[in-house]
C-alpha positions in Angstrom: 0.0 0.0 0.0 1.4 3.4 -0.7 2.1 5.7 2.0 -0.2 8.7 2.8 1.8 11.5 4.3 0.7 13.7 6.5 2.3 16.6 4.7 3.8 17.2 1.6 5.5 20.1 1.2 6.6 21.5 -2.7 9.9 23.6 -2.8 13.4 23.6 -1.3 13.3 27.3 -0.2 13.1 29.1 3.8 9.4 28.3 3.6 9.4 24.4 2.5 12.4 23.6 5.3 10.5 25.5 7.9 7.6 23.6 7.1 9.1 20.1 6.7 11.0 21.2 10.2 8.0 22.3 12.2 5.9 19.5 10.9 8.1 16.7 12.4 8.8 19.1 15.4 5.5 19.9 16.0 4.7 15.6 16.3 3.9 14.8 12.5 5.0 11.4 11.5 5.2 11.1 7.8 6.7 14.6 6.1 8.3 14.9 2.6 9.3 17.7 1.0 9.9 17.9 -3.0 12.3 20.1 -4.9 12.8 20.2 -8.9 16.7 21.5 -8.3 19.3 19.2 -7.2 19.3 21.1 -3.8 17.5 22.9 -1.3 17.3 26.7 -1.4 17.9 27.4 -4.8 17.2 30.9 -4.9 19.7 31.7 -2.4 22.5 29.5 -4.2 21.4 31.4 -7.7 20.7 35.0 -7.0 22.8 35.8 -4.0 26.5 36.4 -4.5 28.9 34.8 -2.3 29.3 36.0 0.9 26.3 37.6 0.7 25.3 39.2 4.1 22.1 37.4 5.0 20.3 39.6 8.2 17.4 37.5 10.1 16.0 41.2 10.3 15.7 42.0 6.6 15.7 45.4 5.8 15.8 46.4 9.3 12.2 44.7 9.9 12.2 42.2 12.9 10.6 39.6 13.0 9.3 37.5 15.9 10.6 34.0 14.6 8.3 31.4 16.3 8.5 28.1 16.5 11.6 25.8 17.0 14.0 27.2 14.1 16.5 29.8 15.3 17.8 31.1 12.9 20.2 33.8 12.9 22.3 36.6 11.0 25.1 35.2 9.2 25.8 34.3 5.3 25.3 32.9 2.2 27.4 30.5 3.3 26.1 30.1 6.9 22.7 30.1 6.2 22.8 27.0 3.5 25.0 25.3 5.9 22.4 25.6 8.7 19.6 24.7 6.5 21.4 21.6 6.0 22.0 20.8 9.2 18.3 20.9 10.0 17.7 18.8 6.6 20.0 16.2 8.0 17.0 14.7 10.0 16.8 11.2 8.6 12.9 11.4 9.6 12.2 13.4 6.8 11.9 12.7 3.1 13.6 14.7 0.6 13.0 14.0 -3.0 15.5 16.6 -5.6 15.4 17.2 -9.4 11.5 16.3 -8.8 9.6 18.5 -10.7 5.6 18.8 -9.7 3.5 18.9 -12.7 -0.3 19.2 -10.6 -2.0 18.4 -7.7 -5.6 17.2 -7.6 -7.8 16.2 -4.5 -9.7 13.0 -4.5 -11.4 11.2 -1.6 -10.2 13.3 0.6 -6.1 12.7 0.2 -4.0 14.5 -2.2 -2.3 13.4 -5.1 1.0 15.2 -5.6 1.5 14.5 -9.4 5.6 14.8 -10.4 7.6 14.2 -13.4 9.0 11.0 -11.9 6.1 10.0 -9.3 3.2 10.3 -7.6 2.7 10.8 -3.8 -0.3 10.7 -1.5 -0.8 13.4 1.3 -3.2 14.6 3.9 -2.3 18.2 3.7 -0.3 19.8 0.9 2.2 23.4 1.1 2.8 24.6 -2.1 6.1 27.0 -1.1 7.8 27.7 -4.4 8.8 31.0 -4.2 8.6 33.7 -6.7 12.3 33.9 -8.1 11.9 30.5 -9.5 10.4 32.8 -12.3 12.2 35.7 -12.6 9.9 38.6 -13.9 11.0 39.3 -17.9 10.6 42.7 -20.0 7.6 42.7 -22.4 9.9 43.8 -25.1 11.3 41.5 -27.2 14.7 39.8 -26.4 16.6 38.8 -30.4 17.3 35.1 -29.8 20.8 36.2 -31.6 22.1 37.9 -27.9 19.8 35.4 -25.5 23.7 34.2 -24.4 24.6 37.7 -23.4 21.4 38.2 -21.4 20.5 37.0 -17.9 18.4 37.1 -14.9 21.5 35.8 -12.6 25.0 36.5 -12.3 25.7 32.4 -13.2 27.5 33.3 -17.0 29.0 36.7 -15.7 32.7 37.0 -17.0 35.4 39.7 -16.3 36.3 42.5 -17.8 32.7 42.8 -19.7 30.4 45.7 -20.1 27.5 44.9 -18.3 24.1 46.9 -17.3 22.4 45.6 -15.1 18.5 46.3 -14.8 16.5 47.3 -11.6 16.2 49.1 -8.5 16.0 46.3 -5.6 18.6 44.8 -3.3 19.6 41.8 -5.7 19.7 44.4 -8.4 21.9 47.1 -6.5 24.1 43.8 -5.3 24.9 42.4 -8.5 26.3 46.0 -9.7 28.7 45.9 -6.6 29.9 42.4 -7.2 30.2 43.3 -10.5 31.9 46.5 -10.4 34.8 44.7 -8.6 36.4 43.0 -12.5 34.1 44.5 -14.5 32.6 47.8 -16.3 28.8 48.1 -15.0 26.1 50.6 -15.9 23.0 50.4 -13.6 19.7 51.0 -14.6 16.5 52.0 -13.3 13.0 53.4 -14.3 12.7 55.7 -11.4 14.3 59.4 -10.4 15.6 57.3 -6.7 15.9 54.0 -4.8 13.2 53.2 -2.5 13.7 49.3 -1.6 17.2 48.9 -0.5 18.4 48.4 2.8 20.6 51.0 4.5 23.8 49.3 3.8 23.1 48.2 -0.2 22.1 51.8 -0.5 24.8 53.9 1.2 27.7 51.9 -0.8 25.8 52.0 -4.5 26.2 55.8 -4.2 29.6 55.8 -2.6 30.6 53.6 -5.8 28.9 55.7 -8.1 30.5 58.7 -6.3 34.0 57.3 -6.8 33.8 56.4 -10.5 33.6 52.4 -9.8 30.0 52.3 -11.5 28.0 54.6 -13.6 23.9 55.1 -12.5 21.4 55.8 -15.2 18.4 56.8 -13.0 14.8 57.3 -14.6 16.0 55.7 -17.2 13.6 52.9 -19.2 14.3 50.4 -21.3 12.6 50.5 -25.0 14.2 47.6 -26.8 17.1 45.4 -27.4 18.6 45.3 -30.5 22.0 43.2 -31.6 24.6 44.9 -33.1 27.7 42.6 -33.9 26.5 39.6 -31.9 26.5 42.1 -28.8 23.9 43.7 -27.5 22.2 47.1 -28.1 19.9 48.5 -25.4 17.8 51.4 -26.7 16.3 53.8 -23.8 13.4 55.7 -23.3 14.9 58.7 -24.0 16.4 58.1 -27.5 19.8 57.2 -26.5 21.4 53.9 -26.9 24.3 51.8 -25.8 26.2 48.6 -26.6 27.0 45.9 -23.6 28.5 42.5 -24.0 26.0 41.3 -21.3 22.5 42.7 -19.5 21.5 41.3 -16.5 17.9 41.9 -15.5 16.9 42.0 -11.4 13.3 42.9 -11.4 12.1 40.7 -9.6 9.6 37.3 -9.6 6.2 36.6 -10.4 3.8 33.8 -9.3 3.3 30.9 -11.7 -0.2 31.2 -12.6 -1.0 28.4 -14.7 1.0 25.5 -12.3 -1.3 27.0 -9.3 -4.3 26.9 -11.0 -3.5 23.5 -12.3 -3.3 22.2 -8.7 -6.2 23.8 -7.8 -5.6 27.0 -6.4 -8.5 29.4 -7.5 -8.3 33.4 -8.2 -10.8 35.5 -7.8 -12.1 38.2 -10.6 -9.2 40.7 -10.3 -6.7 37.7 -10.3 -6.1 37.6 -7.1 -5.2 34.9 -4.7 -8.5 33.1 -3.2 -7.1 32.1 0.0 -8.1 32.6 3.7 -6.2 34.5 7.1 -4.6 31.1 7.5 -3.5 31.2 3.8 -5.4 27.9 2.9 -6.8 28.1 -0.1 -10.3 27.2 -1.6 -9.2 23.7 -1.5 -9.4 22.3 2.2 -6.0 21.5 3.4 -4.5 23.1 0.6 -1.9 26.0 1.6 0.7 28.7 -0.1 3.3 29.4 2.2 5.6 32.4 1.9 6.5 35.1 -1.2 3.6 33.6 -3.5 1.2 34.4 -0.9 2.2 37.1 1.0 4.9 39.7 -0.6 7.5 40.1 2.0 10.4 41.1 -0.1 12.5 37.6 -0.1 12.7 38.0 4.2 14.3 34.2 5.6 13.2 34.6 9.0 9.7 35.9 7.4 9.0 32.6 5.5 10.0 30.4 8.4 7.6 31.7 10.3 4.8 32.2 8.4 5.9 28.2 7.3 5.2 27.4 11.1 2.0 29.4 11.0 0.4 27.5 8.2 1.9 24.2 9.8 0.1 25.0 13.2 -2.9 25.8 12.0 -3.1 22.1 9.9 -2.6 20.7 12.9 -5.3 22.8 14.8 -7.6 21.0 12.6 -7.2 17.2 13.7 
């Protein structure tokens, strides 16, 4: 007979360890937890730089952190490490490179649909994230310079031309990374910065100020062009440059159709139809973290709001 979990939780990220973690914590006997990368938290291995500084506090916002996870300022580094330490429980199941295709609800149990399985499970967490699908331009991007474009610092080079796109943290930190072997230009629609935290902020102008990077503020994008196999971005404001590699940071965006296709349910203005516990329509159905709530990629955020949803499973019977 095929085991029924009592909670399957989908994605590797803050919010699918906290869950997994509180769930067995919390007394739950059967827990998996299913990630399409070969790891866990593969946002932070993809859009953070090394070394990163990773604040429990983000932004300067504290948060109460509840339950038994106590987790703490630190690094790129340190925080992966810790996340495998609490991973390391041999009483919960961790399937990678499992990608979920749907999930459908029938006789009351789950049915966790992946590209290599299928799983059965009381209760179900759907806590993918948003950078999983970074937001794109609507303008067209010439299939000639897709090599020289990214949404991640993984092909970045040295000694390159490179603008970068956006006016968040991730955006502000890849032009400092960047700045250090290369020639960066950084871009953004509006007049100033209004998302970064004090320290991102304070050295993007000191950089700027000393030469290391140039700032093109209120500046939008119009269209890409290629010119000579690099590429040729064409502002707003009828000028033009040529970069041997762009790098978009503008964020994620919820995937629609896999939510609806596990039975999540919007309402007429396309939003979310879930309730204060963040179940949706779908009874013991739950979005945990970014793709319900937007907290601005917070760690300590998603761990708790992981050990919210968990509780309140539980509350149920």
């Amino acid at each position: 007979m095929q085991l029924v979990y009592d909670l399957v939780v989908v994605g590797g990220g803050p919010g699918g360890i906290g869950a997994v973690v509180e769930a067995k914590t919390l007394g739950l006997q059967n827990v998996l937890m299913i990630e399409k990368g070969d790891s866990h938290s593969q946002t932070i291995r993809k859009f953070y730089k090394d070394n990163k500084r990773v604040d429990k506090d983000y932004k300067g916002v504290e948060v109460e952190l509840k339950g038994s996870i106590n987790f703490k300022d630190g690094t790129k580094e340190s925080t992966l490490n810790y996340f495998d330490a609490l991973l390391d429980n041999e009483e919960i199941d961790v399937v990678f490179n499992s990608d979920v295709e749907k999930i459908k609800k029938e006789d009351d149990l789950f049915k966790v649909i992946t590209s290599k399985s299928g799983y059965c499970a009381k209760n179900v967490i759907i806590a993918i994230g948003t950078m999983g699908k970074p937001n794109k331009p609507d303008y067209k991007i010439p299939p000639s310079i897709k090599n020289r474009v990214n949404f991640n610092l993984d092909k970045c080079s040295t000694d390159e031309r490179v603008l970068v796109v956006g006016g968040g943290n991730s955006a502000v930190e890849y032009a400092i990374d960047l700045a250090q072997t290369n020639s960066v230009t950084l871009a953004y629609r509006k007049e100033n910065f209004s998302r970064l935290n004090e320290i991102n902020e304070k050295t993007i102008y000191e950089y700027a100020s000393n030469k290391k990077l140039e700032l093109k503020m209120a500046c939008d994008i119009e269209s890409l062009d290629s010119d000579n196999g690099l590429v040729k971005v064409n502002f707003k404001d009828d000028s033009s440059a040529i970069y041997e590699r762009v790098i978009y940071a503008i964020g994620g965006s919820a995937p629609v159709d896999f939510l609806k296709a596990c039975g999540v349910t919007f309402d007429e203005n396309n939003k979310l139809e879930i309730d204060e516990n963040f179940q949706t329509k779908t009874d013991g159905l739950y979005l945990a973290g970014d793709i319900a709530i937007k907290k601005g990629g917070s760690i300590a955020f998603a761990l708790s709001h992981a050990y919210h949803i968990v509780s309140h499973s539980l509350s149920k019977g």
